[in-house]
C-alpha positions in Angstrom: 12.9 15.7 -13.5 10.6 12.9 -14.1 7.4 13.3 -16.6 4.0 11.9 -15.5 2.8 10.5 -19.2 -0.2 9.0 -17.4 -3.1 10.4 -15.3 -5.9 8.7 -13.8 -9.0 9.0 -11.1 -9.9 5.5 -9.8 -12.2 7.2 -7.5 -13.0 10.6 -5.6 -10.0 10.9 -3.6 -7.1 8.2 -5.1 -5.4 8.7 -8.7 -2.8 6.5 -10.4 -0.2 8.4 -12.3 2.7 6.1 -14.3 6.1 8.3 -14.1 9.0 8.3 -16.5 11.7 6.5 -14.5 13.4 4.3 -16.4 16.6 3.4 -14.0 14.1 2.9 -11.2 11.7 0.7 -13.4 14.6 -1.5 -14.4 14.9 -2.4 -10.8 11.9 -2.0 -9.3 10.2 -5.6 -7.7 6.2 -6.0 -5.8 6.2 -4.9 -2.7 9.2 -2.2 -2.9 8.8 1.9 -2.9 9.6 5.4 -4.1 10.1 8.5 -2.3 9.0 11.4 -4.3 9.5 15.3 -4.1 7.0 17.7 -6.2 8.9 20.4 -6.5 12.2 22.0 -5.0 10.7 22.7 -1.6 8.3 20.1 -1.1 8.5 17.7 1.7 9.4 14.2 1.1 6.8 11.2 0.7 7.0 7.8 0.3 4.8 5.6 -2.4 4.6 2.2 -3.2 5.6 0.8 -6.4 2.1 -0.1 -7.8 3.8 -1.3 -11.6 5.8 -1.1 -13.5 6.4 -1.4 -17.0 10.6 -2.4 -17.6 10.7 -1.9 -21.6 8.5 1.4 -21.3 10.6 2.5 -18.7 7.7 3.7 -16.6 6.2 3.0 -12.8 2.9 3.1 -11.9 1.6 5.0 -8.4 -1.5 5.1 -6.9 -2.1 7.9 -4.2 -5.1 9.2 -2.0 -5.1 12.9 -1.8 -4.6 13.3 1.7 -2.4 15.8 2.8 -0.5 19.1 1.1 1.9 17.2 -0.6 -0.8 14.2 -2.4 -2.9 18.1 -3.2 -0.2 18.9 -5.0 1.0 15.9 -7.0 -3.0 15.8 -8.1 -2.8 18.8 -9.3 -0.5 17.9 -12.0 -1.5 16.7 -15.4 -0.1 14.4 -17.9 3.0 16.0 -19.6 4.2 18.4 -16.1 7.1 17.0 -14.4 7.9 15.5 -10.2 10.9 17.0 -8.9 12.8 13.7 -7.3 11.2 10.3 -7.9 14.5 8.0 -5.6 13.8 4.2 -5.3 13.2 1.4 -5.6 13.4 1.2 -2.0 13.0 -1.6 0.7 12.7 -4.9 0.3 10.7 -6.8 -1.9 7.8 -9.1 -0.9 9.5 -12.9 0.1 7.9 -15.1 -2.4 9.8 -18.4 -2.2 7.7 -21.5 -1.1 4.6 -20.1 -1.5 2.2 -21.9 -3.9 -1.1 -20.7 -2.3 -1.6 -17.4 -0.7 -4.3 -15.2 0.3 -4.1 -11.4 -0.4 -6.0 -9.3 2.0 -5.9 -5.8 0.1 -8.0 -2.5 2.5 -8.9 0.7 0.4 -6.1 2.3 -1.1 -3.8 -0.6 0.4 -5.2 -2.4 -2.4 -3.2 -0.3 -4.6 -0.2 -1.8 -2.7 -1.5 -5.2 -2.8 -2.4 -6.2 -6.5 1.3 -6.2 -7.8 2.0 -8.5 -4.8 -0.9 -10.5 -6.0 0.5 -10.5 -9.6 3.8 -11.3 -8.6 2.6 -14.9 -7.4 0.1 -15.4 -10.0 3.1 -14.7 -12.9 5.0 -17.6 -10.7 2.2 -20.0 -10.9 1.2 -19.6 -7.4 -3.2 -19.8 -6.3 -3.8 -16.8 -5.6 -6.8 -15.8 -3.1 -7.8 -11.9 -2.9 -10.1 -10.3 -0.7 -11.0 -6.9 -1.3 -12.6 -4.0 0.9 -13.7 -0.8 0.8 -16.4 1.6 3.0 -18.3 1.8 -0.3 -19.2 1.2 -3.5 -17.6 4.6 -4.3 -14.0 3.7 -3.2 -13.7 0.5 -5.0 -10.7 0.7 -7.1 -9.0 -2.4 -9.0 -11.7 -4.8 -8.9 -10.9 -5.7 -13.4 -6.7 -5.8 -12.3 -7.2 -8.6 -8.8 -9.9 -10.3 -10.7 -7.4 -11.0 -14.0 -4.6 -12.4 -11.5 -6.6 -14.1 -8.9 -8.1 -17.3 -9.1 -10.5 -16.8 -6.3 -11.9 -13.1 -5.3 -14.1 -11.6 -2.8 -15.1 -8.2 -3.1 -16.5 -6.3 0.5 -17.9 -3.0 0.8 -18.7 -1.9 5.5 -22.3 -0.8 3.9 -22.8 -3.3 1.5 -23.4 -0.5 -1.1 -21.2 -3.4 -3.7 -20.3 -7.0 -3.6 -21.0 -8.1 -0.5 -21.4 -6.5 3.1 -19.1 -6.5 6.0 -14.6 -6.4 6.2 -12.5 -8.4 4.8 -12.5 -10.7 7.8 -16.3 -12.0 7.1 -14.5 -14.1 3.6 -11.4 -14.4 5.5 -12.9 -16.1 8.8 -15.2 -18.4 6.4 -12.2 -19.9 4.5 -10.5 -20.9 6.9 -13.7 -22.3 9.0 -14.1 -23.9 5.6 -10.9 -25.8 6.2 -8.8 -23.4 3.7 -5.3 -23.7 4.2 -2.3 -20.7 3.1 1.1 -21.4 2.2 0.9 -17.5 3.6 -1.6 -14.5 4.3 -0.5 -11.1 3.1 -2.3 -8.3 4.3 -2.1 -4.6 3.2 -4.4 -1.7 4.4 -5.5 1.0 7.1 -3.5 -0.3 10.3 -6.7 -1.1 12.2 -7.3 -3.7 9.1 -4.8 -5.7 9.3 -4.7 -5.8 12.9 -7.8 -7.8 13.0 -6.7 -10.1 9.9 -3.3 -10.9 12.1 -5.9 -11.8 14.9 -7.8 -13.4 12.6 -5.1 -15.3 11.0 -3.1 -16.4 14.3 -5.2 -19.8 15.5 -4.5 -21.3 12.4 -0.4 -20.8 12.6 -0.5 -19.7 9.0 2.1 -17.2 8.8 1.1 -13.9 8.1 3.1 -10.9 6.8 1.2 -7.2 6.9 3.1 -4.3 5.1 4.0 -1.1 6.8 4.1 2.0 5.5 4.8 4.8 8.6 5.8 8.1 8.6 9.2 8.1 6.6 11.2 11.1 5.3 14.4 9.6 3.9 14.0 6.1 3.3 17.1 4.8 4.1 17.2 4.7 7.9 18.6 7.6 9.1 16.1 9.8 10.3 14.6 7.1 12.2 10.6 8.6 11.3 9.1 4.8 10.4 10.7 2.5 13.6 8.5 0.2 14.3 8.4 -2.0 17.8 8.1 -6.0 17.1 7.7 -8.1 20.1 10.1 -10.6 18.9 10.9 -14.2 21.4 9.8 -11.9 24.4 12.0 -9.4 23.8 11.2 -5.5 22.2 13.0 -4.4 18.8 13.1 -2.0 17.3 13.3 -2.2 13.3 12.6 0.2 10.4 10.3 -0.5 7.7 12.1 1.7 5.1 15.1 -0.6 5.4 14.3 -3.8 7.6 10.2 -3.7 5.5 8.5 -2.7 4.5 6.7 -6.3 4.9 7.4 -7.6 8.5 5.8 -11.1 9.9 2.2 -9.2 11.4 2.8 -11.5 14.7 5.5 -9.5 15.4 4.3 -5.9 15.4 3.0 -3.5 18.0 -0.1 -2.2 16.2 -1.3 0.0 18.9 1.9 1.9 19.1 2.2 1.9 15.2 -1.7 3.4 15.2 -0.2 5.8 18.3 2.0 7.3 15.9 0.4 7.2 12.8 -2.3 9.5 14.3 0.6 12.4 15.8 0.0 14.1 12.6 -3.5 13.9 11.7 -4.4 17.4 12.3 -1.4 19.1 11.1 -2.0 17.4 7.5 -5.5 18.3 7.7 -4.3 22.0 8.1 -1.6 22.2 5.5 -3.9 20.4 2.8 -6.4 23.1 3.5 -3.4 25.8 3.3 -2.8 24.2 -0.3 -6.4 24.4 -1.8 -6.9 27.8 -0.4 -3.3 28.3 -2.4 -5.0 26.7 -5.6 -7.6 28.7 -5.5 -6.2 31.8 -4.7 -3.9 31.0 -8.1 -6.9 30.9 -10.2 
């Protein structure tokens, strides 16, 4: 059983909770995951690491409430206990040579992105974020990117905050501006970083995008998160649980990773609903 000791809405719909795991936050690294249970019958889900703190023995996660399961773990408060809570997982984010990068974070991907982003600023690397969110509502982090970064932009689609338009507007202007990247990272709804890959691939900067798919056991067997890379002509197949989850974004198939990610839209609609009515019917 692992204790939540911290609870906290960053907006509407996404909460950071830091969990009492103290063998998994001696190990944990940027860019690496958990996979959590709530309870003895609940399904499996995988979260990134969003912190961690090695002496308190705690990791941080940040979460949207999206489906049954993210209904659930929201419903917790500080002091209840998470059934399983198995990681760190993956690989951690490749930070050698890189002394300037630029940090491309989308919604609750940003939650993903800003230990990344502390990561290279703790090894004396320029760090570059851009930030973007539908609105001014959904804006989470902003304090936490603009303490490790040394240059930040900040987009909302309506230009309710900051400025107006995605995170390719900033993105396209550096580099028209002659900005050059050891490396772009990019982390965020699929369709996001699709376009910052596109964006990205006239200059040659290399450009890594993190994948997060459907996963249920996290170390490769079920074979739920395979991913299709078009690697020197040829089609691989790799698995982000074990092979990611950060894969060079020149690589991947986005429209058959967006395929997949959509086969159970519906069904997680359905069985969030099945959990409210639950809540409410407890009450």
């Amino acid at each position: 059983m692992f204790k939540i000791v911290n609870k906290k809405e960053l907006n509407p719909t996404v909460t950071m909770m830091d969990i009492e795991a103290p063998l998994v936050a001696r190990k944990a690294q940027a860019g690496q995951f958990i996979i959590l249970r709530v309870d003895e019958d609940g399904e499996r889900i995988p979260l990134t690491v969003a912190g961690y703190d090695r002496e308190g023995g705690t990791v941080k996660i940040i979460f949207q409430v999206v489906g049954a399961t993210t209904e659930k773990l929201n419903r917790l408060s500080e002091g209840e206990y998470i059934r399983d809570f198995a990681g760190p997982l993956g690989k951690p984010t490749k930070t050698e040579g890189v002394r300037d990068v630029c940090i491309v974070g989308g919604g609750v991907g940003c939650a993903i992105a800003l230990p990344v982003a502390q990561r290279f600023a703790e090894l004396g690397a320029r760090v570059t974020s851009i930030i973007g969110f539908r609105n001014k509502d959904l804006v989470i982090l902003e304090d936490e990117f603009r303490a490790c970064s040394d240059e930040l932009h900040v987009m909302t689609d309506d230009g309710s905050y900051a400025r107006s338009g995605n995170v390719c507007v900033p993105l396209n202007e550096l580099f028209a501006s002659g900005r050059r990247f050891d490396k772009v990272i990019t982390i965020g709804p699929l369709i996001m970083m699709k376009f910052v890959v596109a964006a990205t691939r006239p200059t040659g900067i290399p450009c890594d995008v993190s994948m997060n798919p459907i996963m249920i056991d996290g170390t490769g067997m079920c074979g739920g998160c395979r991913l299709t890379l078009n690697v020197d002509g040829r089609r691989v197949t790799k698995f982000a649980c074990v092979d990611g989850p950060d894969f060079d974004g020149y690589q991947v198939d986005f429209d058959e990773a967006m395929s997949r990610s959509a086969m159970y839209r519906d069904f997680e609609a359905h069985k969030r609903e099945e959990a409210c009515n639950l809540f409410k019917g407890a009450k």
